[in-house]
N, C-alpha and C positions, 0 to 999 in steps of 0.2 A: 286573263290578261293581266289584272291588279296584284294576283296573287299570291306572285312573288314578293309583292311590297306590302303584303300584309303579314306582319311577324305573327306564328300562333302562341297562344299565351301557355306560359309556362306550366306545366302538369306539378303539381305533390306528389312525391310518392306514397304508395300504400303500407302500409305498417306490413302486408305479406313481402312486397319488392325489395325495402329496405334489407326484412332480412333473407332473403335470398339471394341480394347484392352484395351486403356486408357479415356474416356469417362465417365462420370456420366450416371447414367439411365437418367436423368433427357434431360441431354444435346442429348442424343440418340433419346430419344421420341419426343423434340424438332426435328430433323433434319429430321426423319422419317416422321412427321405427315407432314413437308414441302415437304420434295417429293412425297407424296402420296396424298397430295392437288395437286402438278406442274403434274402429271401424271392424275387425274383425267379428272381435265382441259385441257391438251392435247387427249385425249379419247374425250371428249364432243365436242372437236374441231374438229376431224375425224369422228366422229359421224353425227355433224351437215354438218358437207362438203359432204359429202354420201347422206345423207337427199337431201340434197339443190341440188343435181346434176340430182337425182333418180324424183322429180318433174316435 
């Protein structure tokens, strides 16, 4: 019943939102294609540790 007369307090954005708000495509695609290289490379890294233990 109140709780339309209760305003909710403003949120901070996060240092992720910021730049997914304000960001170029460009700059996005950038930052993207770098983590999805560092995370393949961690995968190939757990992959070959598995291998190497499984011999």
């Amino acid at each position: 019943m109140f709780s339309n007369l209760i305003k909710p307090k403003p949120t901070q954005n996060s240092k992720l939102s910021d730049f997914v708000l304000n960001s170029s495509s460009s700059e996005k695609k950038r930052i993207y294609s770098q983590v999805i290289e560092r995370a393949i490379s961690s995968q190939v890294q757990v992959v070959n540790k598995v291998s190497a233990t499984k011999r």
